[in-house]
N, C-alpha and C positions, 0 to 999 in steps of 0.2 A: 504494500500500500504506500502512496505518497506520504509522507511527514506531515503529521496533524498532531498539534496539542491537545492537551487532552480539554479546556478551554474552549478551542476551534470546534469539537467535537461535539460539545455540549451546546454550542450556539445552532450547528448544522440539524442537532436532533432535537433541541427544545430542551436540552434532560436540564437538570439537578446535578451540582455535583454532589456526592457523598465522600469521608473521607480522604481527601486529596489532597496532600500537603502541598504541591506545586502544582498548578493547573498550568501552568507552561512543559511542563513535561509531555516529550512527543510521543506519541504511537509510531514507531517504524517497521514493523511486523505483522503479517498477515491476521485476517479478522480469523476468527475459527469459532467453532458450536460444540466443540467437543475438546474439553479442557486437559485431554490425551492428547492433540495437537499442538498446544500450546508452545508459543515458540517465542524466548526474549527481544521484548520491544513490541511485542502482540496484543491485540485486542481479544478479549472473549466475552460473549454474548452470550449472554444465559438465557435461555428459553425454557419455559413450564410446558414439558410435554407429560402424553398420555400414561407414561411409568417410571420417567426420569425429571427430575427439576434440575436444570443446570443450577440454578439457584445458591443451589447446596456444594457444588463444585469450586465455587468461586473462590474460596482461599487456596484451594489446591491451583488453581490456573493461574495465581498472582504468585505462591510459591512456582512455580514455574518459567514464571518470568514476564507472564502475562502486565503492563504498566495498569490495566484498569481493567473495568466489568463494565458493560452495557447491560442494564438490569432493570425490570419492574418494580423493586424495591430495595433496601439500603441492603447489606451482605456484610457490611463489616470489616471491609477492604474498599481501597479506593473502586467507588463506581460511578459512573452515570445517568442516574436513574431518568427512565424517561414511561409513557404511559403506554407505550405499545413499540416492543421494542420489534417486531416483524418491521412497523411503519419505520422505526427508528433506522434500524440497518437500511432502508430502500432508501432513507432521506441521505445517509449517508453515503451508499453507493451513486447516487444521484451526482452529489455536490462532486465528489472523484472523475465519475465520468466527464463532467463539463471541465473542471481544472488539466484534466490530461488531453484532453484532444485527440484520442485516437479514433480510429475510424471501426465506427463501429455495424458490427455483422450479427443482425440476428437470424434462426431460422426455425420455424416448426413442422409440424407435418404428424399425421397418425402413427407413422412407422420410418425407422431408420435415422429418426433424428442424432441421437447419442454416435451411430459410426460416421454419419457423413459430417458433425461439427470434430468429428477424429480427421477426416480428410481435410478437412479444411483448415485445421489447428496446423497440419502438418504442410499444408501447401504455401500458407499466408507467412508459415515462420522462413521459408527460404527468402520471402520478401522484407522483413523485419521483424524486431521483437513482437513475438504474439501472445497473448493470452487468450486460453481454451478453457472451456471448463473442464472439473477432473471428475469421470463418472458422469450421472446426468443429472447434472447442479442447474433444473432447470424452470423452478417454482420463485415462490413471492421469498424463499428463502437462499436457494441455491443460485438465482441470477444474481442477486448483491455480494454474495460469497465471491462470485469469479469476478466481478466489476469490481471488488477493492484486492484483487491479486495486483490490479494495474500500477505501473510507476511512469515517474516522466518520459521516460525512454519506449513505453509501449507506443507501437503503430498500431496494431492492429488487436483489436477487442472482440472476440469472437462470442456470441451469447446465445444459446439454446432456451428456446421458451415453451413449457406445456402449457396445457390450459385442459380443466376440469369442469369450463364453465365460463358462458360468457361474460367478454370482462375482464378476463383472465391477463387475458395477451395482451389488453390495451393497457390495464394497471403495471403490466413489463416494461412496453416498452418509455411509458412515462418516466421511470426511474435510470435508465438509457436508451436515450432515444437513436435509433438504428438510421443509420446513411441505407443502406443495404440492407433488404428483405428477402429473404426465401421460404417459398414453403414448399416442400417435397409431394406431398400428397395427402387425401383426404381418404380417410380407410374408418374403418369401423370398431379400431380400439377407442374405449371410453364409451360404446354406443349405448350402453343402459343409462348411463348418466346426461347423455347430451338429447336423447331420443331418435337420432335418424341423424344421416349425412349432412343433410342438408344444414343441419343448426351446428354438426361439426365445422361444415365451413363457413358456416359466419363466425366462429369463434377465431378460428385461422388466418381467418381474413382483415381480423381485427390488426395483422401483423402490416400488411400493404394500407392499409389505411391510416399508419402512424408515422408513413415514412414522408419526405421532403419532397415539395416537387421536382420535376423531372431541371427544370431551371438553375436550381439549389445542390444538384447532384446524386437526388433519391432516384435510389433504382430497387426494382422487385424483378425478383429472378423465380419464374414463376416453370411449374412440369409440366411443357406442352401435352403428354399423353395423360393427364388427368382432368377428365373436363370440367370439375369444379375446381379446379385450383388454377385453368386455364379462364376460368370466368371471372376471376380475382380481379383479371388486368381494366374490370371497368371500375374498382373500387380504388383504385388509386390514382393519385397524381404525377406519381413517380414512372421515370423510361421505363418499361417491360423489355428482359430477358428472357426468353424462351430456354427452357434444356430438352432434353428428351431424346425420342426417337421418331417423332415424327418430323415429315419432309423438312418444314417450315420452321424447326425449330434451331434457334442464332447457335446454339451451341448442341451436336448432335452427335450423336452415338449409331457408326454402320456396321455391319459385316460381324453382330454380335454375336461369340460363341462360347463355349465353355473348354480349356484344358482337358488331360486326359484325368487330373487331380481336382475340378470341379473348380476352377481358377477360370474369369473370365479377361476374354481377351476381345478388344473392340477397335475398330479406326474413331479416332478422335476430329469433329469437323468442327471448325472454330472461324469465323469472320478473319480470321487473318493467318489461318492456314490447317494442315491436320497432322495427325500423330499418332502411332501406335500404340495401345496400351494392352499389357498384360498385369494386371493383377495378382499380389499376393491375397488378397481378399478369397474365403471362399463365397460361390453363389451368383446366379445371374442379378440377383438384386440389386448388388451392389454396383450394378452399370448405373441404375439411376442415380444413388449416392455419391460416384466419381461423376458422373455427368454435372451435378450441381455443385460439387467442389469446383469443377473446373470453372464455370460459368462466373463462382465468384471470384477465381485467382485473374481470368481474362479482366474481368470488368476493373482489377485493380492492376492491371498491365503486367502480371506474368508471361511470357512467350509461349507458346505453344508447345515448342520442344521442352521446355522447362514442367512444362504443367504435365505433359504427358510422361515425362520421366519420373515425376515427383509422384501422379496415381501410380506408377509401377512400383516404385519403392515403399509405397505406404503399408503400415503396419496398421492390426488391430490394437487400440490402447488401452481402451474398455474392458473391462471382466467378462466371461459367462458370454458371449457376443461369438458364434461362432468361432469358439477357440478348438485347434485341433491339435489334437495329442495323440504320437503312435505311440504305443507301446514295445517293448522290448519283444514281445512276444507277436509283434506284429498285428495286433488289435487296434485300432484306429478311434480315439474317442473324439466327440464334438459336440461340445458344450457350448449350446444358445440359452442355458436355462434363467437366463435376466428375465427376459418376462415374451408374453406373445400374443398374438390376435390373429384373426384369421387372415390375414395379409401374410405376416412373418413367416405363421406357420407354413402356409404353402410355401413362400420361397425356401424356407428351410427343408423342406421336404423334398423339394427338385433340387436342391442344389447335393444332397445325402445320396439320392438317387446318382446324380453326375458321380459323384465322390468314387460312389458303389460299383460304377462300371467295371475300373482297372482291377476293383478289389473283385469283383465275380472272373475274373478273367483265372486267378489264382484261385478259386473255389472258396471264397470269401461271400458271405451275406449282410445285407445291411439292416440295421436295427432302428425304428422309430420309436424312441421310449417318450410317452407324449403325455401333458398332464390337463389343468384345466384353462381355458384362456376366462380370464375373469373379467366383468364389468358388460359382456356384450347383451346384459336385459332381456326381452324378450327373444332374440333374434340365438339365443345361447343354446339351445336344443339342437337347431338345423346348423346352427355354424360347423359344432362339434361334430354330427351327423357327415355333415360334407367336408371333414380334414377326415376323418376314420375313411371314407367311401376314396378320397384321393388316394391315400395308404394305399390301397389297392390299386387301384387304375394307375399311381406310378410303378407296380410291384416291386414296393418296399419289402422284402424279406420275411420281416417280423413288424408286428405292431405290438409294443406292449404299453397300454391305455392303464395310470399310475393313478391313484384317487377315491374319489366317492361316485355322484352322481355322473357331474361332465365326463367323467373317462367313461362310465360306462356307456355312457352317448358315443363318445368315440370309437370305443369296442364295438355297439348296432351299427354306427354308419358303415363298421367293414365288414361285417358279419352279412347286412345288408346288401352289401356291394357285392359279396360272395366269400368271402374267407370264413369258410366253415370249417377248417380245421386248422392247425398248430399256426398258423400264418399271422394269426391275433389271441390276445388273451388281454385279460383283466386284471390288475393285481391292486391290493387294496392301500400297498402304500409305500414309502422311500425303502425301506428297508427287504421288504418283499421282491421290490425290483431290481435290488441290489445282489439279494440270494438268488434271484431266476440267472440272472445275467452271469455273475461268476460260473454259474452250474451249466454254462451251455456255451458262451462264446469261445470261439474257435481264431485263431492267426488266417488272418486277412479281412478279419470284418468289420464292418464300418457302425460305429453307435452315434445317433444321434440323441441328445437329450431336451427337450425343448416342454417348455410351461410357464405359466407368468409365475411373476416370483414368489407369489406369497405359495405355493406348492412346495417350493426347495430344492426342484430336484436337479441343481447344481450338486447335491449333499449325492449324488447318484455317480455322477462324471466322477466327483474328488476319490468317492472309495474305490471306482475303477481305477483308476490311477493311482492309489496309495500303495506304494510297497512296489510298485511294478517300474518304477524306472523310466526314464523315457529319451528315446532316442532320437525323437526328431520333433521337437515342440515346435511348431510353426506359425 
């Protein structure tokens, strides 16, 4: 964070000081919520959640070296007490972002947002200092987190924005206000909460309607092949960017196909010239994820050769995000299990199957260990129905549907589809999937793991891999 007294701070968030024997004393250390971070010259914010009070941390983050506390009420160590410290941190991130001047990049979209602000964290740093969020710092809490990593020497401010609810994304980008907008796509995670697509993308959309006009330098970098998010371009003032893979679109993705390792490889067409890319990434999904990385390194004057070199060299940075892990024994693990929706799922599902090819060549099978995708409301019976029935019509190997209700929804869609014997089963929970798998995979076969997070079965990938070694972590 930039150098701010502890004085400065108290004027920027309205608080109170408590206990402060120098209110010229600076903050020059990152803000943080978890007093296990805590780093000398640091801020810590204490927040009353659902099982924890930071509250109660507060002398531990000051022994740590923490200069003060941002806090709802006095702690007993130097604090700042203010009336809502959510509001307070936003006020704060605010004032940072306008004193630094870097140019800032927001982006949301239903799916893929957390890998493609990975791409893009990784394309903008070859142009200058950048700040990325770490993980997906992407709420009324986690955007102020990455907005005060920023120092004078940052260019480039990279900001992922969810949204739970209309309002959402517009209360974001208030607190740093975006040169640049992207939204990737409009998909059906969230859909119990928001009720249908359509009020998804007015949420989304809230993100092109907070940007500058097109005069001022606001640009919306909007995915040709999604037709509401291609319908975004009347809700702004800002120049429209096209990505995609359709004809017309300023930034485009040809001749797309998959490695023999499930790695896509694509010609890069750009207004000022094109470029080969082959992907470390697994999954065709991730064409559209590089597609909108690129869109934004063009718009801030990357080369083309440079941008297409920089998506080939890109790593995943993210947890649980299609990570793949061979095993010593030649078993192949792949851990998406962050969270999913029926978007994710499918691409996860085709990209297991690519994976699976080489691995069937060597008499290898592939595994879909699948759990519940949570929040999709009414629409949650047939979603689950039609990811179980694709298992099949991709001939995933095995299905094993992890859970209560939704898995066994997934179990009928295949059962449905036709896998009446060993091809699907039901198991009732992490541990269960754990004992089937060790008792049956074989060297050469490919495990996917995939479910939204509140499931765990990342806890599935980790015990596969405990004790086994790994010889080619990628």
């Amino acid at each position: 964070m930039i150098a701010l007294s502890l004085a400065e701070i108290a004027g920027i968030t309205g608080g109170r000081q408590y206990d402060i024997p120098d209110p010229d004393r600076t903050v020059t250390g990152p803000v943080v919520i978890d007093s296990r971070q805590v780093e000398p010259g640091g801020l810590f914010a204490a927040f009353a959640g659902e099982h924890v009070d930071g509250h109660d941390y507060a002398h531990r983050a000051v022994e740590a070296g923490a200069v003060a506390v941002l806090a709802a009420r006095p702690v007993g160590v130097p604090a700042i007490v203010v009336d809502d410290v959510v509001r307070a941190l936003g006020a704060l991130a605010r004032a940072v972002a306008e004193r630094i001047g870097a140019t800032a990049v927001a982006l949301t979209g239903s799916v893929g947002k957390t890998s493609t602000k990975d791409l893009i964290g990784q394309l903008l740093g070859a142009l200058g200092p950048t700040v990325c969020p770490a993980g997906n710092l992407n709420n009324e809490i986690g955007l102020p987190l990455t907005a005060l990593r920023a120092t004078e020497d940052t260019r480039y401010l990279v900001l992922e924005m969810g949204a739970r609810g209309i309002g959402h994304i517009r209360y974001l980008t208030e607190l740093t206000p975006p040169r640049i907008g992207l939204v990737l796509n409009v998909g059906t995670a969230h859909l119990g909460e928001f009720g249908g697509r359509e009020q998804i993308a007015v949420a989304k959309g809230e993100l092109v309607e907070s940007l500058p006009a097109a005069a001022e330098g606001g640009v919306a970098v909007l995915n040709a092949d999604d037709p509401l998010v291609r319908a975004m371009s009347s809700r702004t003032k800002a120049r429209v960017l096209l990505f995609g893979e359709a004809a017309d679109a300023d930034i485009r993705a040809e001749n797309v196909r998959l490695t023999a390792t499930g790695q896509p490889s694509f010609t890069l067409h750009t207004p000022t010239g094109c470029g080969e890319v082959t992907m470390r990434l697994y999954g065709e999904h991730h064409v559209s994820n590089a597609l909108a990385a690129a869109a934004v390194a063009h718009e801030l004057g990357m080369p083309v050769t440079e941008i297409a070199a920089a998506l080939g060299g890109a790593g995943q940075l993210s947890r649980w995000r299609m990570e793949v892990t061979e095993r010593p024994d030649g078993v192949t693990i792949v851990n998406d299990a962050y969270n999913a929706n029926p978007e994710s799922m499918r691409a996860a599902l085709r990209a297991l199957v690519a994976m699976g090819d080489a691995a069937r060549a060597k008499g290898g099978r592939t595994w879909a260990v699948l759990g519940k995708m949570a929040e999709l409301g009414e629409e949650s019976l047939a979603e689950h129905d039609a990811v179980g029935r694709l298992a099949v019509r991709l001939n995933v190997s095995k299905l094993v549907a992890v859970g209560d209700r939704e898995a066994a929804w997934l179990r009928m869609g295949a059962y449905n589809e036709g896998s009446w014997g060993e091809e699907s089963v039901h198991v009732s929970d992490v541990q269960a999937a754990i004992d089937l798998l060790r008792s049956e995979l074989r060297p050469g076969d490919v495990v996917l793991v995939k479910a939204s997070r509140s499931v765990g079965l990342e806890k599935v990938a980790e015990q596969l891999l405990a004790g086994e070694g790994e010889v080619a972590g990628r």
